[in-house]
DRENPA-3360 file (N, C-alpha, C; in nm, 2 decimals, always signed):
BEGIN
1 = XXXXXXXX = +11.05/-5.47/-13.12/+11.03/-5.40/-13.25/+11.06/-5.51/-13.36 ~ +10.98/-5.51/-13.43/+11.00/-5.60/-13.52/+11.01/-5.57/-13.67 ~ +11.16/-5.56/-13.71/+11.18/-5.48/-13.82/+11.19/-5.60/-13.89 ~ +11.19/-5.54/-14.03/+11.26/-5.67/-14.14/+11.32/-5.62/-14.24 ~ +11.47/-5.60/-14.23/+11.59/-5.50/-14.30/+11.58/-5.64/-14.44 ~ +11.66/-5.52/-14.51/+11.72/-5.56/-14.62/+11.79/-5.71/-14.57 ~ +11.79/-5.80/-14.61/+11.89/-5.94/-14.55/+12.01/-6.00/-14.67 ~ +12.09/-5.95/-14.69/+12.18/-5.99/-14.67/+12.30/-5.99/-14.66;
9 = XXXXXXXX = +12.35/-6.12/-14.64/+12.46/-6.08/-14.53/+12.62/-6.03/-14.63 ~ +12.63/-5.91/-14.57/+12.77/-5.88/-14.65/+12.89/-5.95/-14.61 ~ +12.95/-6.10/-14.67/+13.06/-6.15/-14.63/+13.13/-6.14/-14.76 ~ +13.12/-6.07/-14.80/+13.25/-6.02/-14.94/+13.37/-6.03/-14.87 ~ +13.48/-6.07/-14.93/+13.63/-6.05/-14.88/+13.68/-5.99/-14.97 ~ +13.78/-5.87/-14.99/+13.82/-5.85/-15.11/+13.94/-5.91/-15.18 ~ +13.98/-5.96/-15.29/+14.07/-6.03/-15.34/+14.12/-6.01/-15.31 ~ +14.21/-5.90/-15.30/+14.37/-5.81/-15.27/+14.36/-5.88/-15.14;
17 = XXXXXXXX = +14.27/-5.98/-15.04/+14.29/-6.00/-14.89/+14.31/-6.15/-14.90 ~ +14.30/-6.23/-15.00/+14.35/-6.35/-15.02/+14.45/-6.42/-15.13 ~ +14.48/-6.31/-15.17/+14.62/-6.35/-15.27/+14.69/-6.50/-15.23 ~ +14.73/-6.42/-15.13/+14.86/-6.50/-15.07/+14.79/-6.63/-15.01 ~ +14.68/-6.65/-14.98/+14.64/-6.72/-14.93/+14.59/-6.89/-14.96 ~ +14.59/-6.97/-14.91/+14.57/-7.11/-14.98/+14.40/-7.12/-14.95 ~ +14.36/-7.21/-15.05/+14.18/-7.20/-15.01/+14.14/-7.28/-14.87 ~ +14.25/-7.32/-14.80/+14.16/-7.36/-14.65/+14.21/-7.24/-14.56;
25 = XXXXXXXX = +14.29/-7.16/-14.58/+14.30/-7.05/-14.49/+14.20/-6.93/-14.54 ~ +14.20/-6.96/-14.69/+14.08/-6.82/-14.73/+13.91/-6.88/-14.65 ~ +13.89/-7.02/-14.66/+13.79/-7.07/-14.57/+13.79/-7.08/-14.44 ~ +13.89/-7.09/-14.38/+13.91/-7.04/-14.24/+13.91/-6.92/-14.19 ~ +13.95/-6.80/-14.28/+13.96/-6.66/-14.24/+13.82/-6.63/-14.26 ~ +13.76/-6.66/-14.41/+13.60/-6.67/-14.37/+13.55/-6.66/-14.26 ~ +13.52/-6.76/-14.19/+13.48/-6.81/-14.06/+13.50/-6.74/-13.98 ~ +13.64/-6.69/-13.98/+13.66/-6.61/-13.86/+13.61/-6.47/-13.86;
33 = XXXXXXXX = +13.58/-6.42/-13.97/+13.54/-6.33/-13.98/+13.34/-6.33/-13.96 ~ +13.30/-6.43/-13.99/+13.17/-6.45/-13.96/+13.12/-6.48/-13.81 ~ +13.23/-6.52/-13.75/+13.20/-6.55/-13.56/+13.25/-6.39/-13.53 ~ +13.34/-6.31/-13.60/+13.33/-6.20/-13.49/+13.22/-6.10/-13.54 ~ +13.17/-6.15/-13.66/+13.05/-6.05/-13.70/+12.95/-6.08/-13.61 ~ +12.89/-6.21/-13.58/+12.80/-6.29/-13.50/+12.85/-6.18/-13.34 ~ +12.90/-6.13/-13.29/+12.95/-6.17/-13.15/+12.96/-5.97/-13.16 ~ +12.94/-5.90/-13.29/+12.94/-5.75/-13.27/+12.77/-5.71/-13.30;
41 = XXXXXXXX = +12.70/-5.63/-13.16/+12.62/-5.59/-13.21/+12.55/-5.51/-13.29 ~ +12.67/-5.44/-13.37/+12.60/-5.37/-13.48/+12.58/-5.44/-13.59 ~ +12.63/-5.56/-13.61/+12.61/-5.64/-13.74/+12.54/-5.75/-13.72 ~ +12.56/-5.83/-13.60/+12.51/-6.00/-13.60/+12.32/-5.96/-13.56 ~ +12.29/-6.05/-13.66/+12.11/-6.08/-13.65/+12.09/-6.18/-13.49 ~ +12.19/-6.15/-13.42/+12.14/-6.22/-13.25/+12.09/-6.14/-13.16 ~ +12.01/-6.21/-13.12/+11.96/-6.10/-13.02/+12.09/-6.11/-12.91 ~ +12.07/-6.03/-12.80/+12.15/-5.98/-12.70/+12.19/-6.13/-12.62;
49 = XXXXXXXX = +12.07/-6.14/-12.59/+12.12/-6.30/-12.52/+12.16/-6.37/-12.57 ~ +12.11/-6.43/-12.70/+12.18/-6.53/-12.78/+12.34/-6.49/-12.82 ~ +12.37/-6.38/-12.83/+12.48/-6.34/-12.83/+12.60/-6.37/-12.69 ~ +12.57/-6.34/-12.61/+12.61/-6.34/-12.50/+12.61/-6.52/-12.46 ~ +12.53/-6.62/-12.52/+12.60/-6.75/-12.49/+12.61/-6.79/-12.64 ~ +12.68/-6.69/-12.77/+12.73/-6.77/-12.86/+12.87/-6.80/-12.89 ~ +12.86/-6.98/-12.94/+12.97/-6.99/-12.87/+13.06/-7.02/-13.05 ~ +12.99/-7.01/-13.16/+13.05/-7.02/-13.28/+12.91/-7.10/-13.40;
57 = XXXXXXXX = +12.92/-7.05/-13.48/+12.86/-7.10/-13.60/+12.88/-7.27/-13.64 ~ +12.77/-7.34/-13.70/+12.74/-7.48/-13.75/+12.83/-7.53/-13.84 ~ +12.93/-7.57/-13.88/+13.00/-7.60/-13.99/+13.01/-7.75/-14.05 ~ +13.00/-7.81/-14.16/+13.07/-7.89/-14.22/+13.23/-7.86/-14.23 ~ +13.31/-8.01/-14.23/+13.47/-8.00/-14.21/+13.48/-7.91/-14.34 ~ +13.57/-7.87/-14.39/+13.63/-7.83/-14.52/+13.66/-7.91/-14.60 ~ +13.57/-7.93/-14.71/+13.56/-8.00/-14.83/+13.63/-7.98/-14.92 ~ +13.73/-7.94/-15.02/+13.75/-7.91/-15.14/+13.71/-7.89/-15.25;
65 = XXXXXXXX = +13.64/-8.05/-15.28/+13.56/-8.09/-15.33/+13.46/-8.00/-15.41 ~ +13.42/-7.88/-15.30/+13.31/-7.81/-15.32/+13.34/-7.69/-15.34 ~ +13.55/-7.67/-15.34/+13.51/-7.57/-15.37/+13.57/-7.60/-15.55 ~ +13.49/-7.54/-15.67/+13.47/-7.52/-15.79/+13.52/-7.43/-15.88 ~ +13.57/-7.46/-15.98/+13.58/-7.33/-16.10/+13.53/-7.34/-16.19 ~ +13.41/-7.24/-16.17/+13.28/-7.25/-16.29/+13.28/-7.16/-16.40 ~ +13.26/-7.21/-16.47/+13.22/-7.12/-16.55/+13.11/-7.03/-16.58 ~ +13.17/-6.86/-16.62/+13.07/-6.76/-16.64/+13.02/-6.75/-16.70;
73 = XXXXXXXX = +12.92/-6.73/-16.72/+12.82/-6.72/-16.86/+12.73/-6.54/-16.83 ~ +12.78/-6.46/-16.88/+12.65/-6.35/-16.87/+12.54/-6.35/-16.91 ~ +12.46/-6.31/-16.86/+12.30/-6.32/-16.98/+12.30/-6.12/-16.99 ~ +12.19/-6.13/-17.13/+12.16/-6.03/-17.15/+12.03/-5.97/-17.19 ~ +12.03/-5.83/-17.17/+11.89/-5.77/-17.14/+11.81/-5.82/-17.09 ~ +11.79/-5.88/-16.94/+11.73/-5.92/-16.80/+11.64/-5.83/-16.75 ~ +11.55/-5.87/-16.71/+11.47/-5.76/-16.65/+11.45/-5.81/-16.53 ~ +11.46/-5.69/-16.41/+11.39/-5.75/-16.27/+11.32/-5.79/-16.24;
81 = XXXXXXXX = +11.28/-5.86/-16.17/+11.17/-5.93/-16.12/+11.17/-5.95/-15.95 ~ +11.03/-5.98/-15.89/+11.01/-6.01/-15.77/+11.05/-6.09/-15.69 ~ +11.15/-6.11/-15.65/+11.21/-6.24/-15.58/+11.12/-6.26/-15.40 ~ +11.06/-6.39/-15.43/+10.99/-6.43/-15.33/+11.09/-6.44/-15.22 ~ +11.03/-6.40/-15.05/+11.12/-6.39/-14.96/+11.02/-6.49/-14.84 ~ +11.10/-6.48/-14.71/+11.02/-6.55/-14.58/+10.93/-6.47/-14.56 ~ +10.89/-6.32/-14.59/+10.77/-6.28/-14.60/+10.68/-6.23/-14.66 ~ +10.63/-6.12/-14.65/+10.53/-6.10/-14.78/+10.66/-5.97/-14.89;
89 = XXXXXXXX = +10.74/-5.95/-14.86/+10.86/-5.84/-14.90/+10.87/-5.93/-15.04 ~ +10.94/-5.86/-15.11/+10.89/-5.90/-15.25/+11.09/-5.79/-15.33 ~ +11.13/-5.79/-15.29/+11.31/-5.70/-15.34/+11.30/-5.73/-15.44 ~ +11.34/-5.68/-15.57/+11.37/-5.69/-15.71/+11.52/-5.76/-15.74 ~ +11.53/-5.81/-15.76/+11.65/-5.88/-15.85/+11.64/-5.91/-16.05 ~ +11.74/-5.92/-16.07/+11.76/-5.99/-16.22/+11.88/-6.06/-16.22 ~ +11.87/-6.19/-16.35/+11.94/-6.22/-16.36/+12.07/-6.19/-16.44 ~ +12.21/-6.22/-16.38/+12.33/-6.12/-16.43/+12.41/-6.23/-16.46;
97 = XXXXXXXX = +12.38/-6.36/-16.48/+12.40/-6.45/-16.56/+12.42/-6.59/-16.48 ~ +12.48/-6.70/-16.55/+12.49/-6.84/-16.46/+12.65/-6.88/-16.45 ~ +12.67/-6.99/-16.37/+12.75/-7.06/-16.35/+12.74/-7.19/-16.39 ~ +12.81/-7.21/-16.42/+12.85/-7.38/-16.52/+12.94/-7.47/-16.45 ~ +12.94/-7.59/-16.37/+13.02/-7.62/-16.26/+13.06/-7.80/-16.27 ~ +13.12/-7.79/-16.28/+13.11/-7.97/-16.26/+13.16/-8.03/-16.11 ~ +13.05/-8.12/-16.03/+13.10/-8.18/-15.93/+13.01/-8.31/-15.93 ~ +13.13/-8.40/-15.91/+13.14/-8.54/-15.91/+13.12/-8.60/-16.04;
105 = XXXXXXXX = +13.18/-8.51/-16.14/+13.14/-8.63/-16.26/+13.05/-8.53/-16.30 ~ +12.93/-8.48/-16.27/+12.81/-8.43/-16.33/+12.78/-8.26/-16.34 ~ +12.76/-8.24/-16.43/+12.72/-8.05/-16.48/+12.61/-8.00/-16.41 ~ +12.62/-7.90/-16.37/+12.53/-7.85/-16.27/+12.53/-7.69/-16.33 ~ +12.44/-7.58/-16.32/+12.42/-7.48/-16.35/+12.32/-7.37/-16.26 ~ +12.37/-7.32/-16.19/+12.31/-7.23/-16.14/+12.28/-7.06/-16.18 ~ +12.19/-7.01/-16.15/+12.15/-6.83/-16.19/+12.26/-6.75/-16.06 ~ +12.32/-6.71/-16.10/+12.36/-6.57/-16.02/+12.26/-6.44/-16.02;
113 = XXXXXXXX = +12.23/-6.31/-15.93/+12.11/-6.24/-15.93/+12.21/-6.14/-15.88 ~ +12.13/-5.99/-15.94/+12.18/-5.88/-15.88/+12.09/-5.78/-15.84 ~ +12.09/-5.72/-15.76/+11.99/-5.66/-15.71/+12.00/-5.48/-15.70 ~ +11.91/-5.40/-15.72/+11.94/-5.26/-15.74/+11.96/-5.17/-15.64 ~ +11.94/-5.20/-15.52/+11.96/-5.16/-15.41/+12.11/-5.16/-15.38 ~ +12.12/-5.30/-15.35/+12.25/-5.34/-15.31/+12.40/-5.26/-15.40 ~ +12.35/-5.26/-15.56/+12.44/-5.21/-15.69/+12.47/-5.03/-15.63 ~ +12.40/-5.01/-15.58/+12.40/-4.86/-15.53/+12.49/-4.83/-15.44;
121 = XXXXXXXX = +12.51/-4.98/-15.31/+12.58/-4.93/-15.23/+12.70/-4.94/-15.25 ~ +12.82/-4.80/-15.21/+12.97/-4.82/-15.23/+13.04/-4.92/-15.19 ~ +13.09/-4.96/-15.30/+13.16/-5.08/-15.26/+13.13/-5.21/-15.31 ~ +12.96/-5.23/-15.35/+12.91/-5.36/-15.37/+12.82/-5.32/-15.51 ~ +12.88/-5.23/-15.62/+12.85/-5.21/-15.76/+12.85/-5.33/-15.83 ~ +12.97/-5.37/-15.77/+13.02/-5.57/-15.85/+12.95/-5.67/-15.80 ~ +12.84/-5.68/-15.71/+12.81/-5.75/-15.61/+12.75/-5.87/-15.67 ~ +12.74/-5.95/-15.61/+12.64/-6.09/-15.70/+12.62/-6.17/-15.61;
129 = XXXXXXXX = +12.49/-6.26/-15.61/+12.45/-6.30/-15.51/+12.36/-6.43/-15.59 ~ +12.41/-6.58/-15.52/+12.35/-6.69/-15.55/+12.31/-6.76/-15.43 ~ +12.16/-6.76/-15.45/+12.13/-6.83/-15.34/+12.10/-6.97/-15.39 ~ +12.07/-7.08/-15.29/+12.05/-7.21/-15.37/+12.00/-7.33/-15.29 ~ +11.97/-7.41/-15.29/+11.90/-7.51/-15.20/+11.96/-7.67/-15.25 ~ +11.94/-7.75/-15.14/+12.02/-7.87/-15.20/+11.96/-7.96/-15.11 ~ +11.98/-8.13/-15.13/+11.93/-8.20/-15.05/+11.96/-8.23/-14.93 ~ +12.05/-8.09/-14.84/+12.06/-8.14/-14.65/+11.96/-8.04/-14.63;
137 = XXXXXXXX = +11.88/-7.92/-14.73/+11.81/-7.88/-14.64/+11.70/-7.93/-14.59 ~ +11.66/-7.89/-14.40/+11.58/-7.90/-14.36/+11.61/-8.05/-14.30 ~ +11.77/-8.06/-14.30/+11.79/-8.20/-14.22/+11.88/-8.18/-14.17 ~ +12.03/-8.10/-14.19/+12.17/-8.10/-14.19/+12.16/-7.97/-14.21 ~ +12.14/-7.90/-14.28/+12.12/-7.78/-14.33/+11.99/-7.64/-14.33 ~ +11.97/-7.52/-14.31/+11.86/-7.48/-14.30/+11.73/-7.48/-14.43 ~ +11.64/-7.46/-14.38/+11.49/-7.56/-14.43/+11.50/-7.44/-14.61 ~ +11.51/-7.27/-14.57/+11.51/-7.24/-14.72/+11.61/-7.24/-14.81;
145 = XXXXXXXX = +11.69/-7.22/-14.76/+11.86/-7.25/-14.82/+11.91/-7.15/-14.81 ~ +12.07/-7.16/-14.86/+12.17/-7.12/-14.84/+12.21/-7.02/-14.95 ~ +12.30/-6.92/-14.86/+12.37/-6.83/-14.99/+12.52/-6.84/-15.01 ~ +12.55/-6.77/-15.13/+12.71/-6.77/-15.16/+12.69/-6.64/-15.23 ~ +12.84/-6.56/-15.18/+12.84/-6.38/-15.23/+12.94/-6.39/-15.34 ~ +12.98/-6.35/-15.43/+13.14/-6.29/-15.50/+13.09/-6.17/-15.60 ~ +13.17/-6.15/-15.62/+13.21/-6.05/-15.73/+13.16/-6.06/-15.88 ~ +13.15/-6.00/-15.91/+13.17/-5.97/-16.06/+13.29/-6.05/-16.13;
153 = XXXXXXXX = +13.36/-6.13/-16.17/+13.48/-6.17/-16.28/+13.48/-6.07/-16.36 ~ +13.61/-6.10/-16.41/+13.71/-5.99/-16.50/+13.71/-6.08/-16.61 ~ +13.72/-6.24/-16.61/+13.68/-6.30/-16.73/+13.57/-6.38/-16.72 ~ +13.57/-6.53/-16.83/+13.50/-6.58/-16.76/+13.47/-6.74/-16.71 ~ +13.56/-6.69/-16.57/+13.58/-6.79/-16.48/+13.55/-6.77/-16.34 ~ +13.51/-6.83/-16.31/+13.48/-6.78/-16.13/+13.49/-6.89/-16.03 ~ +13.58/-6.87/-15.89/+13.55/-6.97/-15.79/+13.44/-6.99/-15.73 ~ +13.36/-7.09/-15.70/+13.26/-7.13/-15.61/+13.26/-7.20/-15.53;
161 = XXXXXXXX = +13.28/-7.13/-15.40/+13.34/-7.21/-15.33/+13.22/-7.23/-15.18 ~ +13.16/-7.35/-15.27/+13.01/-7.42/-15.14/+13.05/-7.40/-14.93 ~ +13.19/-7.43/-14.94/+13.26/-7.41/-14.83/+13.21/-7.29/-14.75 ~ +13.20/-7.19/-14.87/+13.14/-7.07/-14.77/+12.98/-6.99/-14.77 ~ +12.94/-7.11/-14.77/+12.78/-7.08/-14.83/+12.79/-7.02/-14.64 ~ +12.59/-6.96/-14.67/+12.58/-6.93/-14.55/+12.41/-6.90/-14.50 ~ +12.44/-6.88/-14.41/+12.25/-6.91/-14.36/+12.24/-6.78/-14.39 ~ +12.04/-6.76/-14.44/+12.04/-6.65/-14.42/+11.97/-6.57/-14.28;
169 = XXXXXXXX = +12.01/-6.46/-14.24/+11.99/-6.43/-14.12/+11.84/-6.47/-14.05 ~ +11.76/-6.50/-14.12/+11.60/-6.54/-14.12/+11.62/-6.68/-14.01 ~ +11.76/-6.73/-14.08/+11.72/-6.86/-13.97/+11.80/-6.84/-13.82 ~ +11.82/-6.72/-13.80/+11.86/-6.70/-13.65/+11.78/-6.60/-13.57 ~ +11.65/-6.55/-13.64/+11.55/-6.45/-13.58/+11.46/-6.45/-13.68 ~ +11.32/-6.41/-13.65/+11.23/-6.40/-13.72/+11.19/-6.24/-13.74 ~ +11.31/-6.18/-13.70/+11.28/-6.00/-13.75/+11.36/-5.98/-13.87 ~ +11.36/-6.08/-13.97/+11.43/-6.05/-14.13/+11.37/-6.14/-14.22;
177 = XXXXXXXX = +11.35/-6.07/-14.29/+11.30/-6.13/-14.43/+11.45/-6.16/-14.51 ~ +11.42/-6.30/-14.57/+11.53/-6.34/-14.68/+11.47/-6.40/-14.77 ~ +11.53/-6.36/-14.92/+11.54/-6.41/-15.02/+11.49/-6.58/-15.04 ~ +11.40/-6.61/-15.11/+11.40/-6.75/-15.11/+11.48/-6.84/-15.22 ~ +11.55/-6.87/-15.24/+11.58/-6.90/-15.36/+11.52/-6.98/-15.47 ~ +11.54/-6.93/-15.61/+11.44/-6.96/-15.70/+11.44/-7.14/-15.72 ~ +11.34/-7.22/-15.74/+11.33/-7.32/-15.78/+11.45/-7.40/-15.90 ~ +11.51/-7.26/-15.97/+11.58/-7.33/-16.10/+11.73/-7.34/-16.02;
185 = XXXXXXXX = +11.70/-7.28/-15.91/+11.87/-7.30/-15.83/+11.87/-7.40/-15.71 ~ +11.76/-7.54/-15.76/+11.75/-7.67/-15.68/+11.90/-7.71/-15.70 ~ +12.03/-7.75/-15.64/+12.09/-7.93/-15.67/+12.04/-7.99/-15.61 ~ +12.03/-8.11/-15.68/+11.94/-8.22/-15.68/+12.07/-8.31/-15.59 ~ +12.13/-8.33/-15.54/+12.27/-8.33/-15.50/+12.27/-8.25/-15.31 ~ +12.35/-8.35/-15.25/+12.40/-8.30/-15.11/+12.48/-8.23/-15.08 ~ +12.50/-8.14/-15.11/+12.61/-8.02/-15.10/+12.65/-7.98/-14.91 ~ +12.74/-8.10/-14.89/+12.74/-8.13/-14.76/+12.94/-8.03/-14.74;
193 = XXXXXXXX = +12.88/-7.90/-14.74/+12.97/-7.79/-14.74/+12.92/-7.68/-14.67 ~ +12.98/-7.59/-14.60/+12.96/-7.47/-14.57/+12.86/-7.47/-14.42 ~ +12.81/-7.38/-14.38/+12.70/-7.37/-14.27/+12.60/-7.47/-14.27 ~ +12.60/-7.54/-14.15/+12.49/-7.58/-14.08/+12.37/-7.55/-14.01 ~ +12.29/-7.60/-13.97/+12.18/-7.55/-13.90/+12.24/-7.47/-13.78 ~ +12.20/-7.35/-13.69/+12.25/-7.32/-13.63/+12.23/-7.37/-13.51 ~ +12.28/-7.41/-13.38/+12.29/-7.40/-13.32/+12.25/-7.34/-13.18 ~ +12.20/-7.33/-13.09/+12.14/-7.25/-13.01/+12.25/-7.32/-12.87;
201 = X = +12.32/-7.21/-12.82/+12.47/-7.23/-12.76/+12.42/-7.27/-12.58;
% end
């Protein structure tokens, strides 16, 4: 059967679950939470077999480096538009404003996107979603790129933390359509953080 669901992947953590926590254990609990999603079959995009010899997700070490405090910027009166995907699916998104980031010396700016579907479901009203591409894809990294989830900010500052970028389920089956990310959310830059190419165990 060859469906192609909504794709993406819900790895929200909620704040209240990393307070206490230092940023290599909030990127380590990440992870861990992403191998037992991988390994339950109601959530992981593996098929049955691939499941049954997987033996853990692709990672770069933990950088710091990458993870960021950017700045928010909202935009206003956005209108949706068609966000190109791996197939001919076409989901609406707009933009809900950018991030402003400095790494290594140099300013970088990316679009954050929200989408109306997703805003519906309980729980993920605050949702935001940056997808983005960079120079290990399609060498180190997968060929359309990578995403990163958070929240909504209460002001405006926000963590970005590349550490937990993530594939989108497209590159572990061809029964999902994902997001492609827009051309204006190139770094021109190696963003040698987060998920690797996957693996086949």
């Amino acid at each position: 059967m060859n469906k192609l669901p909504f794709i993406i992947a819900f790895t929200l953590i909620s704040t209240l679950d990393v307070i206490a926590q230092s940023p290599v254990e909030d990127i380590e609990d990440h992870r861990k939470k992403q191998h037992e999603k991988f390994l339950d079959p109601t959530q992981s995009p593996l098929s049955s077999d691939d499941r049954e010899h997987f033996s853990g997700l692709n990672y770069y070490p933990v950088d710091l480096k990458f993870r960021v405090i950017a700045k928010f910027v909202r935009a206003h009166n956005t209108d949706f538009f068609p966000m190109k995907t791996t197939t001919s699916r076409t989901p609406m998104y707009r933009k809900y404003g950018e991030v402003h980031f400095v790494l290594d010396s140099d300013q970088y700016i990316l679009e954050v996107y929200e989408n109306p579907d997703v805003m519906k479901k309980p729980g993920y009203e605050d949702y935001l979603f940056l997808p983005f591409t960079d120079k290990t894809n399609g060498d180190e990294t997968y060929d359309v790129g990578r995403y990163i989830d958070f929240r909504i900010p209460a002001g405006d500052e926000v963590v970005i933390d590349f550490n937990k970028s993530y594939n989108p389920y497209c590159s572990y089956s061809p029964n999902y359509s994902c997001p492609i990310p827009p051309a204006v959310n190139d770094l021109p830059v190696a963003v040698t953080a987060g998920e690797k190419k996957y693996k086949v165990h």
